[in-house]
LOKOLBA-433087 format. One record per residue (C-alpha): x, y, z. Coordinates in steps of 0.05 Angstrom, whole numbers, padded with zeros to 5 digits, always signed. Example, Ala and Ser with C-alpha at 12.3 -4.5 7.8 and 13.67 -1.06 7.14 Angstrom:
+00246-00090+00156
+00273-00021+00143
//
This chain:
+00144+00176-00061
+00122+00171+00007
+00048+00194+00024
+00023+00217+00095
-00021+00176+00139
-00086+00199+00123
-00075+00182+00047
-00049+00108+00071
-00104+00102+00106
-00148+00123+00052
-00120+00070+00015
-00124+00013+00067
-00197+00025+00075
-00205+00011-00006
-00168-00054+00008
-00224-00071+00057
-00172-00059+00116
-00196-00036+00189
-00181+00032+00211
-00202+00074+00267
-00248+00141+00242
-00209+00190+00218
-00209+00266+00195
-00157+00312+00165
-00155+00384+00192
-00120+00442+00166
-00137+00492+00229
-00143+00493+00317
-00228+00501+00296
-00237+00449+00240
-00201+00397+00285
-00251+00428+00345
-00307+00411+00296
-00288+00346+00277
-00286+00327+00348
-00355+00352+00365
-00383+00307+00306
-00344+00242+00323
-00366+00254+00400
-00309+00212+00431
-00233+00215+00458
-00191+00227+00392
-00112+00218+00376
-00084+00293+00340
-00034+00262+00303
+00018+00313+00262
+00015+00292+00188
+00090+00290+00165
+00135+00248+00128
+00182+00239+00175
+00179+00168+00223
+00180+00167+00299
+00123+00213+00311
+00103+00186+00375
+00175+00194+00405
+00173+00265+00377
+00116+00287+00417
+00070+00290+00346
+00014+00247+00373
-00029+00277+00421
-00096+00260+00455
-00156+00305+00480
-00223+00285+00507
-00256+00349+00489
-00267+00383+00429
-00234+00445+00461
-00160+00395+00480
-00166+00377+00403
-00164+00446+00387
-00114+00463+00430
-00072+00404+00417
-00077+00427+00344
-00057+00496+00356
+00008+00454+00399
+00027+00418+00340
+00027+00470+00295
+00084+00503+00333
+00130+00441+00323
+00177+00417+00276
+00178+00340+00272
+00253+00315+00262
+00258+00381+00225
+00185+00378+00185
+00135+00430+00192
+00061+00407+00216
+00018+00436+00171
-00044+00388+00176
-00068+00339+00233
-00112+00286+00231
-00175+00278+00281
-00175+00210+00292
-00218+00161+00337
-00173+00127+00400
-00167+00063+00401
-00173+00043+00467
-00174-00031+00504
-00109-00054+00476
-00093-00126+00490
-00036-00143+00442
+00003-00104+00382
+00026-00137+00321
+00073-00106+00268
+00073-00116+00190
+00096-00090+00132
+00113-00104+00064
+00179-00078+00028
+00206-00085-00045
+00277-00118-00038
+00310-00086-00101
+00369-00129-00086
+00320-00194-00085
+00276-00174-00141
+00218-00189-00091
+00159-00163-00049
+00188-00181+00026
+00133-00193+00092
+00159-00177+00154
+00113-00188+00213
+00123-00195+00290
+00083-00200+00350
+00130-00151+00368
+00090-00081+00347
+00089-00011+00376
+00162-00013+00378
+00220+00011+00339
+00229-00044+00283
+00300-00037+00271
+00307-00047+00353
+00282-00105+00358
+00313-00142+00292
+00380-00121+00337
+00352-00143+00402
+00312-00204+00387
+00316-00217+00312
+00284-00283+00322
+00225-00242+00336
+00210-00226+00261
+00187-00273+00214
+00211-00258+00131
+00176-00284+00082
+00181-00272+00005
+00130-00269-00044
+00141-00293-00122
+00121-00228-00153
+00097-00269-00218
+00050-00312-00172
-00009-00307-00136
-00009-00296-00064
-00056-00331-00022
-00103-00330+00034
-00073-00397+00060
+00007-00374+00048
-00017-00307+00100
-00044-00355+00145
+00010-00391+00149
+00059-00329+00161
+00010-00317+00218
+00031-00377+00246
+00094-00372+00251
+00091-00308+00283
+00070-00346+00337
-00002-00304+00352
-00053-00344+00391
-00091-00400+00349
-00146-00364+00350
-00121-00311+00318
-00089-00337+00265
-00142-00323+00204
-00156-00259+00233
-00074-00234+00229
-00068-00277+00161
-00128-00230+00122
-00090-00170+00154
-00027-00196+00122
-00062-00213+00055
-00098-00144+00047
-00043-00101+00055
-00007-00152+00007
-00064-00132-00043
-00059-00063-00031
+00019-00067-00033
+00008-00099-00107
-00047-00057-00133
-00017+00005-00117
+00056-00006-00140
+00085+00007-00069
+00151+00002-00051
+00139+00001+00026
+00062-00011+00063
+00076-00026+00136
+00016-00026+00197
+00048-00013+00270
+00016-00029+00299
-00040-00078+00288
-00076-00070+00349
-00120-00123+00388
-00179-00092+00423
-00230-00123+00457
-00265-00102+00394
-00216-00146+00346
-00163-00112+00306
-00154-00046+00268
-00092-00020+00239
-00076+00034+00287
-00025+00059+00233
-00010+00061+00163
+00047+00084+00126
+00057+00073+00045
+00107+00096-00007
+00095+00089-00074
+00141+00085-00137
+00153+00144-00176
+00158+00123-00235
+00084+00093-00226
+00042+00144-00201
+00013+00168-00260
-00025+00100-00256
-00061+00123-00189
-00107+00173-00217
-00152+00163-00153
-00097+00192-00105
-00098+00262-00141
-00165+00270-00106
-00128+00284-00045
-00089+00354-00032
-00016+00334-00032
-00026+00314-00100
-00062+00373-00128
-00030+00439-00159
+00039+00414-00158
+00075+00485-00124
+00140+00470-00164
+00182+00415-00223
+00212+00367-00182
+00253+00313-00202
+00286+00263-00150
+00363+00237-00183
+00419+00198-00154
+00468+00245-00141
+00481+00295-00078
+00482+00361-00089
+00407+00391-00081
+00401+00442-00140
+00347+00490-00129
+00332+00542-00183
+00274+00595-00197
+00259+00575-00274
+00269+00508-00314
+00333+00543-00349
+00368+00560-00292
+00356+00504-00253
+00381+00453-00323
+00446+00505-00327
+00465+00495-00248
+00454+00429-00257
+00495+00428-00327
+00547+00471-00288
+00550+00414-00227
+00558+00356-00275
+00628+00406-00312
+00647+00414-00240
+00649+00332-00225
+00586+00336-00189
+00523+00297-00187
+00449+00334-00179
+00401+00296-00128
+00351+00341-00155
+00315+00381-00209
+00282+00422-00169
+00249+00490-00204
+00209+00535-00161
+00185+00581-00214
+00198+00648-00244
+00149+00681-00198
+00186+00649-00127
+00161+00682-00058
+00192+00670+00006
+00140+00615+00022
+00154+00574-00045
+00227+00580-00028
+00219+00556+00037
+00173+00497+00021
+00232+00485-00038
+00292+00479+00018
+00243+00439+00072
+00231+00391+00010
+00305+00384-00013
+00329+00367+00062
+00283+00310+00066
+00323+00270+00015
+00378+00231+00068
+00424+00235+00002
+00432+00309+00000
+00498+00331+00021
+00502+00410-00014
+00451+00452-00031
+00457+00491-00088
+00411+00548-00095
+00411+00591-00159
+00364+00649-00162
+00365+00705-00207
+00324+00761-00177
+00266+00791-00234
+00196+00770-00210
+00228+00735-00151
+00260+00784-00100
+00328+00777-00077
+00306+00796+00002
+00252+00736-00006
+00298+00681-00024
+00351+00716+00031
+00298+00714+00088
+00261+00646+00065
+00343+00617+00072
+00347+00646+00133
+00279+00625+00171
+00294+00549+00141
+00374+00558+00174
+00345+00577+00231
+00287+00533+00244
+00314+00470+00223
+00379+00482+00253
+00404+00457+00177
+00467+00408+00173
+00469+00406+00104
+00510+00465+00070
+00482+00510+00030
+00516+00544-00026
+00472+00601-00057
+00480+00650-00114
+00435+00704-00114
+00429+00771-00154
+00386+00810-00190
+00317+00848-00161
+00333+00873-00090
+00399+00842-00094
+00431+00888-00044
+00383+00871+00004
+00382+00795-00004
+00465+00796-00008
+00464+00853+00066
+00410+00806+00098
+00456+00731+00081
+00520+00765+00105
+00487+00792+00176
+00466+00713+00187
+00540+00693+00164
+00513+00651+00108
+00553+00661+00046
+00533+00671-00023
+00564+00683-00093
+00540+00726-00152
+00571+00682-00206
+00532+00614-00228
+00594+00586-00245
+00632+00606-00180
+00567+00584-00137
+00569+00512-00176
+00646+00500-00164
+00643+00514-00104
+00584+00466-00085
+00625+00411-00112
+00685+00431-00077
+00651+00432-00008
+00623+00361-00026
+00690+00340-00041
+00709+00362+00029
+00658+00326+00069
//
């Protein structure tokens, strides 16, 4: 599961790691507010899931607490690599940069083994320079069933080559987020940058995943919203069909059709009995996050949930995202007439039958 910024960075300050002042804001006049209060430049930074913000044009700066407003109000017209910005958060420059550090912390499945990666090459694009310059990053791995130590971060610091001076500063960065990595069963913690100031250093950015499977561990994270009053069921699998479906039964019997069919669902993923066009939406943004999607399969029985709803939310997403990914969809039921007249004037095809809808999900997978 990976979590935005501002809940990574929730989390690094309860590891006792530095981080600039920060603020999440859900409107153009809370972020305006925020501002006033902190009383100094401040970064607007988009909060999605998505990487390469910067490059993306999702990190803006103001000086005012008018630009943050109106840098909000900016972002919340774009679509980062696809993603919808929803929330920002108000946070403190950091200014006087002298150097920028990268680290991170992965779990190598194929290893068995928490793996550090730092370089005194941060700010950049990781995978760049491990193409570039590999000798650039140093890789260290950790015995999972041992302690890690102060000394063993020092020394990781060292090889990265930083100035001697820095050297126990860089190592208790590396440490920390080694802490934090452990404590909260990530699967990826990563700061880039670390940034030197004239001040000393302060992880600029954070960015954390966490596994799945151990969430319900990390009762302290449902404190923040993306946790809270789950909209939908969803389920992440291994396959790559996508099946989206408004109730738990239909969603199990297009998945039970995809598995007849020679298919394999990437997703349970049950937007309710009582859909709307924004739960649908949300639903299909959520789906096309997961790289392993190839097909959606959409199956949607109109009664509480409107035919026209799901038709217009598959339209706006098709439109706005400018989706790859094909979508197979069967809709009837409440409005269906509508829904079926409004898919066919956008030339995006649909079925009637479950079982025709299913089959042919497969067979377009087949075909890719």
């Amino acid at each position: 599961m990976n979590i935005h910024e501002y809940v990574a960075k929730n989390i690094f300050k309860r590891g006792n790691i530095k981080v600039p002042e920060s603020h999440l804001a859900h409107s153009p006049e809370e972020a305006a507010e925020i501002a006033k209060k902190m009383d100094k430049p401040v970064a607007v930074k988009s909060q999605v899931l998505s990487g390469g913000r910067g490059k993306a044009g999702g990190i803006l700066f103001a000086d005012t607490p008018e630009e943050a407003a109106e840098r909000t109000e900016e972002l919340f017209q774009k679509r980062i690599k696809g993603e919808r910005v929803t929330k920002v958060l108000i946070e403190e420059k950091v200014e006087n940069k002298i150097n920028e550090y990268y680290l991170s912390i992965i779990l190598d499945r194929d290893a068995k083994k928490p793996l550090i990666m730092a370089s005194t090459a941060g700010g950049m694009d990781i995978e760049q320079v491990a193409k570039e310059t590999p000798e650039k990053i140093v890789k260290k791995y950790v015995e999972p069933l041992e302690e890690f130590m102060p000394y063993q971060a020092r020394n990781i610091a060292l090889e990265m080559g930083v100035d001697t001076s820095e050297i126990s500063e860089v190592g208790n960065f590396i440490w920390k987020l080694y802490n934090v990595f452990k404590e909260y069963d990530a699967t990826v913690a990563e700061i880039n940058p670390l940034m030197k100031t004239t001040d000393g250093f302060i992880a600029a950015d954070a960015k954390m995943a966490i596994d799945d499977d151990a969430f319900f561990r990390h009762t302290k994270l449902k404190e923040f919203d993306e946790f809270k009053d789950e909209k939908f069921a969803y389920v992440k699998l291994d396959g790559n069909i996508a099946v989206i479906g408004n109730g738990a039964g239909l969603t199990l019997t297009g998945m039970d059709l995809i598995k007849y069919y020679g298919g394999e669902p990437a997703t349970f993923l049950d937007v309710g009995g009582g859909a709307s066009e924004e739960s649908i939406t949300q639903a299909l943004e959520l789906v096309l996050k997961n790289p392993n999607v190839k097909v959606i399969f959409l199956n949607c029985l109109g009664g509480i949930t409107r035919a026209d709803d799901v038709a217009n939310a598959v339209v706006d997403v098709a439109n706005e995202m400018e989706v790859k990914v094909p979508m197979v969809i069967r809709l009837t039921g409440t409005n269906e007439e509508e829904g079926q007249r409004i898919l066919r004037e956008h030339n995006i095809p649909f079925e009637t039958s479950m079982e025709r809808a299913a089959k042919k999900a497969v067979s377009i997978l087949n075909e890719l």
